[in-house]
N, C-alpha and C positions, 0 to 999 in steps of 0.2 A: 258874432252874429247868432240871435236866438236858432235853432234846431226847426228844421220845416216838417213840418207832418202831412201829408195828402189824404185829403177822402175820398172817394170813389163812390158816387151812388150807383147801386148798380143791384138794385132791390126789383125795379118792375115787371112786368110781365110784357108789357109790350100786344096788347089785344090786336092791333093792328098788323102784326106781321101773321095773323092767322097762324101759326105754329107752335105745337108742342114742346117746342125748344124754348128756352127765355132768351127774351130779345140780344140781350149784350153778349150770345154764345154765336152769332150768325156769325158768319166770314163777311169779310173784305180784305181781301187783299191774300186770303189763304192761312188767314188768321182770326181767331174772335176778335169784334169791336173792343171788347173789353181787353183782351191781350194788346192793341194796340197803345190802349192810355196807360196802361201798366206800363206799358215800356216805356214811354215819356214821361210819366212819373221817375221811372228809374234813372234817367236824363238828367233828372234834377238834382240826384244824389238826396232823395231825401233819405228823413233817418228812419220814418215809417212810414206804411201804407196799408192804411186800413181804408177794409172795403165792405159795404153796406149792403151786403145781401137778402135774397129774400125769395120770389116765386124763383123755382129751381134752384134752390140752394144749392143742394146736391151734388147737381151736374155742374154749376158754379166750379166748384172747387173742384171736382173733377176731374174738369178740363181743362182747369187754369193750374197749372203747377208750377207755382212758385214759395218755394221757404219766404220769400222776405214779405209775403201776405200776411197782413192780421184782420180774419176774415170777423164781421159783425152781421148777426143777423137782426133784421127788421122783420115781426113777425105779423104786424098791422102795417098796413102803408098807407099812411095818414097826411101825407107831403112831404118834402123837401127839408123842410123843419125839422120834422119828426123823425127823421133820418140822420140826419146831423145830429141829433138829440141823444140816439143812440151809441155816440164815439167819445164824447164829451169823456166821461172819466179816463177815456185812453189817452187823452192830449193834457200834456205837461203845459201850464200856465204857461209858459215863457214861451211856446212852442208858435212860430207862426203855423198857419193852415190854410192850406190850398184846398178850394173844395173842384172835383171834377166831376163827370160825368162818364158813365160805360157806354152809355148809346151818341157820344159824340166823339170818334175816334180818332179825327185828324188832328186835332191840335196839337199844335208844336211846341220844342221845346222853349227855342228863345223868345215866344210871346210871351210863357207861362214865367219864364226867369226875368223878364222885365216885371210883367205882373206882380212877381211875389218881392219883387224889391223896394216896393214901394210900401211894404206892408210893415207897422212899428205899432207903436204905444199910440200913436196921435193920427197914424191914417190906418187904410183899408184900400186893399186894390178892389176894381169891377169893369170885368171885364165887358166890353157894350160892341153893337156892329148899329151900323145905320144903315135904311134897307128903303130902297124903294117902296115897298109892297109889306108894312109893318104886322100885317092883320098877324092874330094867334100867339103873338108875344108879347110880351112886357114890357112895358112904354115905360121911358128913365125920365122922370119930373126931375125940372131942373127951378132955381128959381131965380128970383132978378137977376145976381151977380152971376149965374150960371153955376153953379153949385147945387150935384146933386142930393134932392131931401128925398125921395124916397122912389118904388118902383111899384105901377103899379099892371097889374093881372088881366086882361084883354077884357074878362067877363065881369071886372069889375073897376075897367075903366070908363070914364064920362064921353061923351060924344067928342067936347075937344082934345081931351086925351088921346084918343085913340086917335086921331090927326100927328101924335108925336111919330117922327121916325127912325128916333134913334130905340133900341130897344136892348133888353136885358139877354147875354148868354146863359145864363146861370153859374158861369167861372167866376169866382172872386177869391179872392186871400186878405184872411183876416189873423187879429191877435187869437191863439186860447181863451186866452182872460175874459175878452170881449166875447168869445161865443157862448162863456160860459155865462156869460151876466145876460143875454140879451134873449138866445135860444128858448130859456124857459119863460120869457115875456110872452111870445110867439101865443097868438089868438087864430081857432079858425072859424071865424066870424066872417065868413067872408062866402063868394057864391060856389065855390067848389067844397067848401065844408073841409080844406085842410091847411095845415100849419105852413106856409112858405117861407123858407127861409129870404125869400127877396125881401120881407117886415123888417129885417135887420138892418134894412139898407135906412129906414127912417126913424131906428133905435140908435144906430150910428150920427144922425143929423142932430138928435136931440141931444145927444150924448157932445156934442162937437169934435166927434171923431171925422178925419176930411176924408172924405171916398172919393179917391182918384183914377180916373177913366183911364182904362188904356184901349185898344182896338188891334186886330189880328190884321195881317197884311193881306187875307186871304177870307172873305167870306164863307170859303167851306172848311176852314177850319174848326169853325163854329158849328158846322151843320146836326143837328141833332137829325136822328134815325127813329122815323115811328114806322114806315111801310118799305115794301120790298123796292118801290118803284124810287125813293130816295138814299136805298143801301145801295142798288146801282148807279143812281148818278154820281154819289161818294165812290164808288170802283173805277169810275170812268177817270173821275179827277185824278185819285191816285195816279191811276194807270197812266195816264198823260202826263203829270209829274216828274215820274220815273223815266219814261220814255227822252223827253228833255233834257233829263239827269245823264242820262247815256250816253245820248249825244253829244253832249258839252264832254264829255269825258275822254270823247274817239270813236264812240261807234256808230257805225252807220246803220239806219232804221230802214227796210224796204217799206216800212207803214209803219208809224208810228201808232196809230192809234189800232195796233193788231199786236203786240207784242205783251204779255202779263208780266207781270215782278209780283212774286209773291211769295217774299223772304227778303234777303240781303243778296246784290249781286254788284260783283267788282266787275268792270272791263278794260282792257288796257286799248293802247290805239290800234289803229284800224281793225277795228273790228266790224264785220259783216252779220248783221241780223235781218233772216230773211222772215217771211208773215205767221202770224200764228204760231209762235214760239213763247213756251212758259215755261219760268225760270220760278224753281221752288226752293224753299230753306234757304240755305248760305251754299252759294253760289260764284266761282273766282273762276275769268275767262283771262288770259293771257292775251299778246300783241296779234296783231293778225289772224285770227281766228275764224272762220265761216260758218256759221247755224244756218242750217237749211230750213225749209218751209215746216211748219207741223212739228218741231221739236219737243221735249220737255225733257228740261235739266233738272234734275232735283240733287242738292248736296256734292257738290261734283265739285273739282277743278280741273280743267283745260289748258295745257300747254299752247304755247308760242306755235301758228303755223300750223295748228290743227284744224280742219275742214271735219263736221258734223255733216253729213248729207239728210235728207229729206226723214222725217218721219222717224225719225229715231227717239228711243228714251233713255235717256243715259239715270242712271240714280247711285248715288253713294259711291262715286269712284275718281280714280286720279287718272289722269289721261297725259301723256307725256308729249313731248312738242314731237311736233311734223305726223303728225298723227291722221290717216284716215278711217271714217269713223261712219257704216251706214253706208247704202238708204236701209231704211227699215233694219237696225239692230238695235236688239235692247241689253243692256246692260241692267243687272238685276245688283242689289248691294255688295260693293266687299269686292271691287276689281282694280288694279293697278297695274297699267299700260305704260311699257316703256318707250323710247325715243321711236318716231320711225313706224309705228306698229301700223297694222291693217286689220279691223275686223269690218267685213261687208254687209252685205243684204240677208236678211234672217237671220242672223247670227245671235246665240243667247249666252252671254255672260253671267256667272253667275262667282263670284270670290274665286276670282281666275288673276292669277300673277299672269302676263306675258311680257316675254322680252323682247330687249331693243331688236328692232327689225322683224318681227316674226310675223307671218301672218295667217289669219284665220280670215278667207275671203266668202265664205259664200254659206246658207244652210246646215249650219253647225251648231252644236251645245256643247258647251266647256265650262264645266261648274268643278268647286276644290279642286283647282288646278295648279299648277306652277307648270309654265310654258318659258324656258332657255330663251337665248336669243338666236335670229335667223331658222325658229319654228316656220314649216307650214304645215298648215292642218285642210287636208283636201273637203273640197264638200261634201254634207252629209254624214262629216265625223261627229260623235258623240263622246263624251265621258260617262259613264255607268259609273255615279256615285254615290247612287242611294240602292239599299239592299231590301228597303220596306219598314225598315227600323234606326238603320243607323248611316251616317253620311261620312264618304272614304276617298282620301286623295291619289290624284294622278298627279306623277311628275315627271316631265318632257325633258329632256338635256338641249343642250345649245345643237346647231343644226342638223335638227332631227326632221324627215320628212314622213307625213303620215297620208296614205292615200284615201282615194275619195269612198265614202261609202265602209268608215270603221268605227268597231266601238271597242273602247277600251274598259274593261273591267275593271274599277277599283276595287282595294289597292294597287294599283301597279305602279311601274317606273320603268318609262323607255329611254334607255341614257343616249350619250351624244352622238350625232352624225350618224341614228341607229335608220331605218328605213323598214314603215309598214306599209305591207302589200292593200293595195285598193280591196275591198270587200272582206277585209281580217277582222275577226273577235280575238281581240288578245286579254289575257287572263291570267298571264303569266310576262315576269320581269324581262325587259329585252336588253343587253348587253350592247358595248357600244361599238357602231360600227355594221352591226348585224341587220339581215334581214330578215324581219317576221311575216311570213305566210300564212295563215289560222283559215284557212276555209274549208267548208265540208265537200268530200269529193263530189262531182256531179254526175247525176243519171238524167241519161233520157229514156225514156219509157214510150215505145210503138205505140201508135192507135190509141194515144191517150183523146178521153171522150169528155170533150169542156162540159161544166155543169149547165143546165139548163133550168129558165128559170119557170116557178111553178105559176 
């Protein structure tokens, strides 16, 4: 089978989203539009992907970081046409060609692999949706036999025309060969004064090349992106998608339509998703699991049996089963929780190992740590592991108990089943078994006279 090439336009500016940013850089879904068809391109396994850039270049490629890009700029944007005009020497004759679009993000992969199967020497795929409410698109001329001759442009269709309601996406897969022959036909003779590539579609009729319709299971597949109030209906659908996807999976939704995916996220069964909970990057929750209300997961995986309570943010870490976890703790990147573990309410994680069973329950920060197992770390303990320059580890031995209201200096290391007194600054190594005391002695002072205020 001929080698598939995709094009990407993703040149415009997007006047209508009011912003400084170019349009295909906006999120949906916690990703640019444009990141989205890249990746469905990449679905396809094609062997290139070249992408037609243009207002914000720059920040284009920027933000899009991918080697397997072969970025083209468009320095006039002159249509559709004139876009595609500009790939032409990149695509190998034999090569079929997918053209996509950056401000239409949802399309799937197995439309587009139907789509391009259709595509040889003698046909042309094009993709079409039929729409109630056709205005502003591109009406598909058909003719007696229902074969379509050509596509024509809302502002430069006829009165009956514009009565069609079947209309053009702008997705099609054609030969090289043929875009090479046809592209520099292209006339912009027309009432927007630019090159459409949709002229190919009646260069193709004359030609007796067969353009064969296919259509998307899903109308917002198609949906192209000009204003803010149609990127959120696109966010909506996603979002409902997903939430669906979940629950065919095992988990249960307290609201379905309050729950964000915005990344990859695995769930095993019975899992419990309570409201307003966002799941960021790649994402893997284990069997029986509970997310409380307010969550955000980002880059995590979650053990079997583990309970999230309310309002917690877990990011960049592995959490081991039977785990309680929260309310209100945040996990900063770089933490691995073993079986059994507890950290509670205010608790701050930061590249903290802790072991099976240990707990850190209440108003605590534990950053470059390594925590034994059967730790407890009383409230209000700290690790001191930044000196204003350089950042230095603590390491806890297996059941070791540290009382409420301490901070530990790094470097240090308190070994196994050592025990630190409530209100201690330790600063020095503690031996195992041992008890460390570190407080300054206490005065009280007669007739001390409280400050008062000016």
């Amino acid at each position: 089978m001929s080698p598939l090439h995709v094009v990407i336009l993703a040149a415009g500016q997007g006047s209508r989203m009011n912003s400084a940013m170019p349009k295909v850089l906006h999120s949906l879904a916690g990703r640019p539009m444009l990141q989205h068809v890249i990746n469905t391109a990449h679905q396809l396994r094609a062997e290139k992907i070249h992408t037609v850039i243009g207002h914000g270049a720059y920040q284009v490629q920027e933000l899009i970081e991918d080697d397997g890009i072969h970025w083209v700029e468009q320095t006039e944007r002159l249509g559709t046409g004139h876009a595609v005009a500009q790939v032409l020497d990149y695509l190998p004759d034999d090569a079929r060609v997918l053209v996509l679009y950056g401000d239409v993000p949802l399309i799937q992969e197995p439309t587009l692999a139907t789509l391009v199967s259709h595509v040889d020497a003698d046909s042309l795929g094009l993709l079409t949706v039929t729409m109630d409410d056709p205005t502003g698109y591109g009406r598909i001329v058909r003719d007696d036999r229902g074969r379509v001759t050509s596509i024509v442009e809302q502002k430069d269709a006829s009165t009956e025309q514009k009565g069609i309601r079947e209309v053009n996406t702008g997705i099609m897969g054609v030969m090289a060969s043929h875009l090479k022959a046809w592209v520099p036909q292209l006339s912009n003779d027309n009432a927007q004064g630019e090159y459409y590539l949709t002229d190919i579609i009646s260069l193709a009729a004359g030609d007796e090349v067969d353009v064969v319709v296919n259509q998307p299971q899903d109308l917002f597949e198609v949906q192209g992106v000009n204003n803010r109030v149609q990127l959120a209906e696109l966010e909506r659908w996603f979002q409902r998608h997903q939430a669906e996807r979940l629950m065919l999976a095992g988990a249960t939704l307290a609201d379905p339509e309050r729950v964000d995916v915005r990344g990859s996220l695995q769930v095993g069964t019975d899992v419990f998703i309570d409201i307003n909970v966002v799941f960021e990057g790649e994402v893997k929750i284990g069997n029986n699991v509970r997310i409380g209300p307010g969550c955000i997961v980002k880059d995590t995986e979650v053990g079997d049996g583990t309970e999230i309570k309310a309002y917690s943010v877990i990011e960049s870490s592995k959490i081991g089963e039977n785990g309680q976890i929260g309310p209100y703790a945040r996990f900063r990147p770089g933490n691995y929780l073993g079986a059994n573990t507890k950290v509670g309410n205010f608790v701050e994680l930061k590249k903290a190992t802790v072991g099976e069973g240990s707990k850190i329950n209440h108003l605590s920060y534990v950053g470059d740590a390594t925590l034994g197992a059967r730790v407890n770390v009383g409230a209000g303990t700290i690790t001191c592991n930044y000196d204003g320059a350089n950042k230095y580890q603590t390491v806890i031995g297996d059941g070791v108990f540290v009382g409420s209201n301490c901070s530990l200096v790094a470097p240090v290391t308190v070994a196994a089943e050592a025990t630190i007194g409530a209100g201690s600054t330790i600063t020095r190594d503690v031996a195992d078994h041992e008890l460390a005391v570190a407080r300054g002695r206490q005065r009280n002072i007669a007739g001390w006279e409280k400050p008062k205020k000016h």
